[in-house]
C-alpha positions in Angstrom: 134.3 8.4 54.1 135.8 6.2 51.6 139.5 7.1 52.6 138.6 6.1 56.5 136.5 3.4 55.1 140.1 2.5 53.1 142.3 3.1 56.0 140.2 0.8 58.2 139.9 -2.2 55.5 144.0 -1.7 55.2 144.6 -2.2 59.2 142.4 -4.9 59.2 143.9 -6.5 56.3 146.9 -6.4 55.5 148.5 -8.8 58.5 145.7 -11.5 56.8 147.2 -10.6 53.0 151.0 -11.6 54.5 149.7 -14.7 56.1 148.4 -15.7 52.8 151.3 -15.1 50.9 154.3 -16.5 52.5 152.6 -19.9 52.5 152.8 -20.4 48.6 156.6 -19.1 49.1 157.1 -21.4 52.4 156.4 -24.5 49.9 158.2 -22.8 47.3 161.5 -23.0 49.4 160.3 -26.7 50.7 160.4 -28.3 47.7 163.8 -26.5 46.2 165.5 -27.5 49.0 164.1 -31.3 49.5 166.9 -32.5 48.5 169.6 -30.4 50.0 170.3 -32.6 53.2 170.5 -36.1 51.5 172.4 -34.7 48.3 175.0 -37.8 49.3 172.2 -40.1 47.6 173.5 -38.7 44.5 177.0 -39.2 45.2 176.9 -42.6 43.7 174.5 -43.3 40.7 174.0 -47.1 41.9 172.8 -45.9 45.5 169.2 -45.2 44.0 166.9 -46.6 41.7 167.0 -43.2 39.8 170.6 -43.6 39.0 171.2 -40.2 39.3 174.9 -39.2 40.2 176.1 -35.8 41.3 176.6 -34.3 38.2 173.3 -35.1 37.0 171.9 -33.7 40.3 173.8 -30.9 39.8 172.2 -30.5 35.9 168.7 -30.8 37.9 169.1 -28.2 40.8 170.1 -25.6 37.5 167.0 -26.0 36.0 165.4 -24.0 38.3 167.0 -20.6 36.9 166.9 -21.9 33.4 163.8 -20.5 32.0 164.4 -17.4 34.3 167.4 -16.3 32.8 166.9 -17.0 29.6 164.0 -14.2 29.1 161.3 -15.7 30.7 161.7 -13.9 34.3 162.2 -10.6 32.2 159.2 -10.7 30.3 156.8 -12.2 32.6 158.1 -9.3 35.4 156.8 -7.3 32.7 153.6 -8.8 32.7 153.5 -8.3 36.2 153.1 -4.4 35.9 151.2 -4.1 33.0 148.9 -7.4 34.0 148.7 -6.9 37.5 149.4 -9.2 40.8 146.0 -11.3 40.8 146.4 -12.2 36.9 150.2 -12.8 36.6 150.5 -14.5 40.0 148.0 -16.7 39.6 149.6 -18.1 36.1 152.8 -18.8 37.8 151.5 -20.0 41.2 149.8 -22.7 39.2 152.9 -22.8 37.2 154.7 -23.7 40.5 152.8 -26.7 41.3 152.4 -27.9 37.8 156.5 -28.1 37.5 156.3 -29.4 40.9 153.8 -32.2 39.8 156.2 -32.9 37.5 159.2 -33.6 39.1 157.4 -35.9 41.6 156.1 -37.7 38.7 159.7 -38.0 37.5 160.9 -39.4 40.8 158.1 -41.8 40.8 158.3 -43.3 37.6 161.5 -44.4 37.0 161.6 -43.7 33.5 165.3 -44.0 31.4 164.3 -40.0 31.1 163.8 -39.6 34.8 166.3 -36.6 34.8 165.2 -34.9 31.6 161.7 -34.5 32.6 162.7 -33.6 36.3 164.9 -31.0 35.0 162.1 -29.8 32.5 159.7 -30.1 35.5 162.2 -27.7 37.9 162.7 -25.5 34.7 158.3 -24.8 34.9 158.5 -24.8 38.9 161.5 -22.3 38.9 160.0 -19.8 36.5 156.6 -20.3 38.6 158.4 -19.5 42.0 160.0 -16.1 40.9 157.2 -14.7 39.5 154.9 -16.1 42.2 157.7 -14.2 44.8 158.6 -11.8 42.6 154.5 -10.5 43.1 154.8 -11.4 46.7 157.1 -8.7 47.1 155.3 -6.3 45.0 152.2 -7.2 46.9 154.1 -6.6 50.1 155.6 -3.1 49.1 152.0 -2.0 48.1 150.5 -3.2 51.3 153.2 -2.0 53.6 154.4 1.3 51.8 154.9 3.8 54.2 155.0 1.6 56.9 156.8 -1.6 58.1 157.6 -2.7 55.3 161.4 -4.1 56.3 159.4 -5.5 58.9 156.9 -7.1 56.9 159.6 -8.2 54.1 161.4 -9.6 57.4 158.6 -11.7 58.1 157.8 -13.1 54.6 161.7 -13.7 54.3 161.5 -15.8 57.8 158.4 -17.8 57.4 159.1 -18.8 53.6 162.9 -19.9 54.8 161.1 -21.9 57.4 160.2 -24.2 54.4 164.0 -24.9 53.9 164.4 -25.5 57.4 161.6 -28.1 57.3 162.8 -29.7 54.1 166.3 -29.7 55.5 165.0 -31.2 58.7 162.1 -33.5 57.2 164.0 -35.3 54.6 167.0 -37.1 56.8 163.6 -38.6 58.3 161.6 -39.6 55.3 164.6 -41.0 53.3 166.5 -42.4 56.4 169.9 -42.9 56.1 171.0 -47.1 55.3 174.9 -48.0 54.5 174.6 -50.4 51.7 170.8 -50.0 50.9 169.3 -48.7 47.2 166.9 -46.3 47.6 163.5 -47.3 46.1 161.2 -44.8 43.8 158.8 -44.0 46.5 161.4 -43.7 49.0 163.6 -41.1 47.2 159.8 -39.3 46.2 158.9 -38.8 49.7 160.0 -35.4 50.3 158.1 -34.7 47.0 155.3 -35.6 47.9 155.0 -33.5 51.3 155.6 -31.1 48.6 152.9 -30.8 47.0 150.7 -31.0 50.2 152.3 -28.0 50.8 151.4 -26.2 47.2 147.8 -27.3 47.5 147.5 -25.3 50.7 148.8 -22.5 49.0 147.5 -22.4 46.3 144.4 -21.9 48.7 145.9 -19.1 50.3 146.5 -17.7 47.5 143.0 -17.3 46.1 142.0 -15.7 49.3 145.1 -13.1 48.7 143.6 -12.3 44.9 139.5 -11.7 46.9 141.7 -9.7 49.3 143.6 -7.5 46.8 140.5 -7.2 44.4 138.3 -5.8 47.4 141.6 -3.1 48.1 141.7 -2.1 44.3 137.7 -1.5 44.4 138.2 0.7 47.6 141.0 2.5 46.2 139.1 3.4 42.4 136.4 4.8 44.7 138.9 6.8 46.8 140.1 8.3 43.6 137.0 9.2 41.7 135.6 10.9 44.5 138.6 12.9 45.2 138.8 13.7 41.6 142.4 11.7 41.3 141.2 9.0 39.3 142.3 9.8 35.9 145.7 11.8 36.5 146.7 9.4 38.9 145.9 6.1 36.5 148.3 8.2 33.8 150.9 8.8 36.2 151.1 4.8 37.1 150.7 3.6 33.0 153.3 1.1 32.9 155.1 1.5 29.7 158.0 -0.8 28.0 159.7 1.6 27.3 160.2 2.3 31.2 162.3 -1.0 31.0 165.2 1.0 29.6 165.2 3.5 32.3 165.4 0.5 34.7 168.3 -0.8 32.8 170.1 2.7 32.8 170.0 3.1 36.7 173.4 2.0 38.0 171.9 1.5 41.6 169.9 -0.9 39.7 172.7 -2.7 38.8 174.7 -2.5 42.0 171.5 -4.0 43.7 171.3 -6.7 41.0 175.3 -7.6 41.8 175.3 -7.9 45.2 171.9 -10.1 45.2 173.9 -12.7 42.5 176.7 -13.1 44.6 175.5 -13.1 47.8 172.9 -15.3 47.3 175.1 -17.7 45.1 177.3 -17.8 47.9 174.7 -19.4 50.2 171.4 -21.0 48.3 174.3 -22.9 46.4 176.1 -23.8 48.9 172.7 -24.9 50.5 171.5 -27.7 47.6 174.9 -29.6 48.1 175.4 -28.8 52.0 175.0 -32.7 52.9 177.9 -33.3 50.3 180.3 -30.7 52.0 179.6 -30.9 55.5 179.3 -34.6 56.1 183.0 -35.2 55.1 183.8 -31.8 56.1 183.3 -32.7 59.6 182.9 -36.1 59.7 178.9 -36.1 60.6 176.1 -38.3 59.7 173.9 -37.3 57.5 171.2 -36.0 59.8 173.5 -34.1 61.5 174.6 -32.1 58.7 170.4 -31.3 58.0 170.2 -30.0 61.6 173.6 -28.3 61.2 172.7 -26.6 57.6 168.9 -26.0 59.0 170.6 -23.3 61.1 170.3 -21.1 58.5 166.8 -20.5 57.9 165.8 -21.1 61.3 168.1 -17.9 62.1 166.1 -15.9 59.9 162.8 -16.7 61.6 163.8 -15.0 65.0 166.6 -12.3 63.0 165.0 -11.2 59.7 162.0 -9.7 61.4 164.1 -7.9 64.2 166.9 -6.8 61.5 163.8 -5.8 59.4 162.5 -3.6 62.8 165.8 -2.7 62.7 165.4 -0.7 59.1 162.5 0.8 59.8 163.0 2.6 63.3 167.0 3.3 62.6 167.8 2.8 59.1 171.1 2.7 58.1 170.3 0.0 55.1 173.7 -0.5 53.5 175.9 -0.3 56.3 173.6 -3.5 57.0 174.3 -5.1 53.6 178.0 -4.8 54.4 178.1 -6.4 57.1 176.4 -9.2 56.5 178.6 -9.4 53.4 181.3 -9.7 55.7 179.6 -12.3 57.8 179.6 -14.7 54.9 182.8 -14.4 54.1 183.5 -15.4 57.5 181.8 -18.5 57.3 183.3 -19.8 54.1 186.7 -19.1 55.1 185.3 -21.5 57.9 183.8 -24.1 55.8 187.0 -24.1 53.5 189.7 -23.9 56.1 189.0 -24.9 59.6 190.3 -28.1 60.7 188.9 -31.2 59.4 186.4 -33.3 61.2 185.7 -30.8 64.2 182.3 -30.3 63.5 182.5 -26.4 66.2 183.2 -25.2 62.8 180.5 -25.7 60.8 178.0 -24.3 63.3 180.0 -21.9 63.9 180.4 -21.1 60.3 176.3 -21.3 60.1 176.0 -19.1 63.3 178.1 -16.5 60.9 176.2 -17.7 57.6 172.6 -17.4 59.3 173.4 -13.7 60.4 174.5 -12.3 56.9 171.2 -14.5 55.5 169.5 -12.6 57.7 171.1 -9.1 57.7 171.6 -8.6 53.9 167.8 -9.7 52.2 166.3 -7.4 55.3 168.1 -4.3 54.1 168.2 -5.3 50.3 164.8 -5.7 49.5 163.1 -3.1 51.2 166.4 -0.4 48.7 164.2 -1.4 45.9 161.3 1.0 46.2 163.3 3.8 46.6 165.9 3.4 43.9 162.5 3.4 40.7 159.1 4.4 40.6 156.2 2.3 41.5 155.0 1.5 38.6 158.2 -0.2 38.0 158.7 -2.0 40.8 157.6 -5.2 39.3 159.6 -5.4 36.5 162.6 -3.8 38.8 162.3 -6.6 41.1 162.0 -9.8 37.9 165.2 -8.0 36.2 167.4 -8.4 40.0 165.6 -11.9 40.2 167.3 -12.4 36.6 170.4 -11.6 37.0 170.3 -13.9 40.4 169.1 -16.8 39.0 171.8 -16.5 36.2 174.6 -16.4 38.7 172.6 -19.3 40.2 172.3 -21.3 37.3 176.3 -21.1 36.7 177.5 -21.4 40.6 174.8 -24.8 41.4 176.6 -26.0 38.0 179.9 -25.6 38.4 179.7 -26.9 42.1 178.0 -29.9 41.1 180.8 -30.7 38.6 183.7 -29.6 41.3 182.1 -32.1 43.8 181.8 -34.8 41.1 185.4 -34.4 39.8 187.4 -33.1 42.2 189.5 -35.1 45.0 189.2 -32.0 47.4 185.7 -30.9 46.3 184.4 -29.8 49.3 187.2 -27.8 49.5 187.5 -26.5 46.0 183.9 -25.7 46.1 184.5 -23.3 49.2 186.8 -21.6 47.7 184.6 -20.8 44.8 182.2 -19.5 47.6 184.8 -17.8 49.3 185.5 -15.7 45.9 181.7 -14.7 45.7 181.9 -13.8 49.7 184.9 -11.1 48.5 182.9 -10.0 45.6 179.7 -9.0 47.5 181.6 -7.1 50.1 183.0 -4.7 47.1 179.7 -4.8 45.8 178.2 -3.7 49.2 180.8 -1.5 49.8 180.4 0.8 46.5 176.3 0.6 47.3 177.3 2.1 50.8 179.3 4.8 49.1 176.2 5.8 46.7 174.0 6.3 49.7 176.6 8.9 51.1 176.9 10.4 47.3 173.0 10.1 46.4 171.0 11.5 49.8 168.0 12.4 47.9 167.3 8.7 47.7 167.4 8.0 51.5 168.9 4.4 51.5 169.9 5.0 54.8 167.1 6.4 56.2 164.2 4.6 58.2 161.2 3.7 57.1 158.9 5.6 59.2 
């Protein structure tokens, strides 16, 4: 009776448990990206009242991997196994909107320190937001195991981008662009402050996820004790540290890990300074370049769930990855190379972008389960989100400096992008060829 009585709370639930958890994520990737359409206000440190110049915005957008890659994404994904979803996502969630809370403070007061405590304030919200998704995608895999889970991670990936799309959208219209005007405080803050509308509603969200999940975890102890399970099965899930090295030692790990650095530097980098490269690019306004650049996630609401279907029923994962590998390196070529001030490129170039945005993330995530034991997953999942947000700490860097000092940067920066593009295919590629080598692990076989 208490397996039916499982099975049933599980059908009922677990649709309710994703609905609740990409909201936190879908103002997660709102308030990252508020500033990604109207990065030109940083061009020029007398066009604000901040004073902020591109290199400084540059310094800012890096804060967000800062704390992650130096340890703090490690341990905490750590935490995650041996503390649990409820307990560890709830510190960082609030984590989350506390840095967030900080950076609109930042952009409200004016101070001489504006940037330093924005950056510190990003440094808080950036740690928050990995380990807030990095249990989302736990949460996901143990709520969808043995089901749709591409299809599920699809969905989350979709809805959460849908934040990007809005901020990308949103902020041309809140901070509206003026030739000769200096931006006030409160206008520069406005896309901050629809931030943090956004956290409070899912932070909400977010409780009801952790009365959810307790209520599974209750059902699933009484499951066990009265099938006798209870004790061999709590030994056989002990997460141990010393499980970290066996993590470490997997080398699918590492070609996972690879191929998320590079092909995610190659876009969510290219996405906080897209108003920078595509308005002189292709000659646009600045709310053109928003729509144009909003492509992207609003690709992934309609593709990332069908690719996701796509998993599941026919499998086939990283022939998937290497496509949309290829994809991207279509659309920087694009970016870097197509005639100037035809703007048929650069939606063209998203068109290609939004595919391998879509394609890649619904094949990668859903590898991860089946490349380390569950009761690694966690930490399996913080260690890739590591090594991501070091190669995004360096790439948002280095491109704000390229843009700031170079007389081609748009074009200097897309050819940096175009490098990563070449190095995820290889990447992909030698994934591909340890599914053919490794069959036992079933990369390439559906999920269902």
């Amino acid at each position: 009776m208490a397996s039916g009585s499982r099975k049933s709370f599980y059908r009922s639930a677990a649709w309710i448990v994703l609905a609740c958890l990409v909201v936190p994520m879908f103002a997660s990737y709102y308030f990252d990206d508020m500033f990604s359409s109207i990065s030109y206000l940083f061009d020029n440190p007398g066009l604000t009242q901040l004073g902020w110049d591109a290199a400084g915005y540059g310094r800012y957008a890096s804060g967000y991997s800062v704390l992650c890659v130096f340890g703090g994404l490690v341990i905490c994904g750590m935490l995650l196994d041996k503390w649990g979803v409820r307990i560890t996502g709830s510190i960082f969630v609030g984590m989350m909107a506390g840095g967030a809370a900080i950076v609109l403070w930042a952009l409200l007061s004016g101070v001489s320190w504006s940037l330093n405590a924005a950056y510190i304030g990003c440094m808080l919200f950036g740690l928050g937001s990995e380990i807030a998704g990095t249990a989302v995608t736990r949460s996901i895999a143990k709520w969808f195991k043995g089901g749709l889970m591409a299809l599920a991670m699809g969905l989350h990936l979709a809805i959460a981008r849908l934040g990007t799309a809005f901020a990308l959208v949103l902020s041309p219209i809140l901070v509206k662009e003026q030739a000769g005007h200096v931006y006030t405080l409160s206008e520069t803050a406005r896309p901050a402050l629809v931030g943090m509308g956004l956290m409070a509603v899912g932070l909400i969200l977010w409780a009801i996820f952790v009365a959810l999940d307790a209520r599974e975890d209750r059902i699933s102890r009484a499951t066990s004790a009265i099938s006798g399970e209870d004790g061999k099965s709590q030994n056989d899930e002990t997460f141990r540290f010393s499980d970290v090295l066996n993590v470490l030692g997997n080398k699918n790990f590492w070609l996972l890990g690879l191929l998320c650095v590079l092909f995610y530097s190659s876009i969510i980098a290219f996405k906080k300074f897209a108003g920078a490269i595509l308005i002189p690019r292709f000659d646009i306004p600045a709310s053109t370049a928003g729509w144009m650049v909003s492509m992207l996630p609003f690709s992934t609401v309609i593709f990332a769930p069908l690719f996701g279907i796509l998993v599941d029923k026919a499998g086939k994962g990283t022939r998937w990855m290497v496509l949309g590998s290829v994809l991207a390196l279509l659309a920087h070529l694009l970016l870097a190379f197509a005639p100037q001030g035809v703007p048929f490129w650069g939606y063209l170039a998203m068109v290609f972008l939004g595919f391998g945005y879509s394609l890649v993330p619904a094949a990668l995530w859903p590898s991860v389960p089946k490349i380390v034991p569950d009761k690694v997953l966690g930490t399996t999942y913080a260690l890739i989100y590591w090594v991501q947000n070091f190669g995004l700490l360096c790439f948002k860097w280095l491109a704000g400096i390229i843009l700031g000092e170079s007389e081609s940067g748009p074009v200097s920066v897309e050819i940096m992008f175009v490098v990563l593009c070449i190095a995820a295919f290889v990447t992909a590629f030698l994934f591909a060829r340890t599914s053919r080598r490794q069959p036992e692990l079933m990369l390439d076989a559906p999920n269902r």
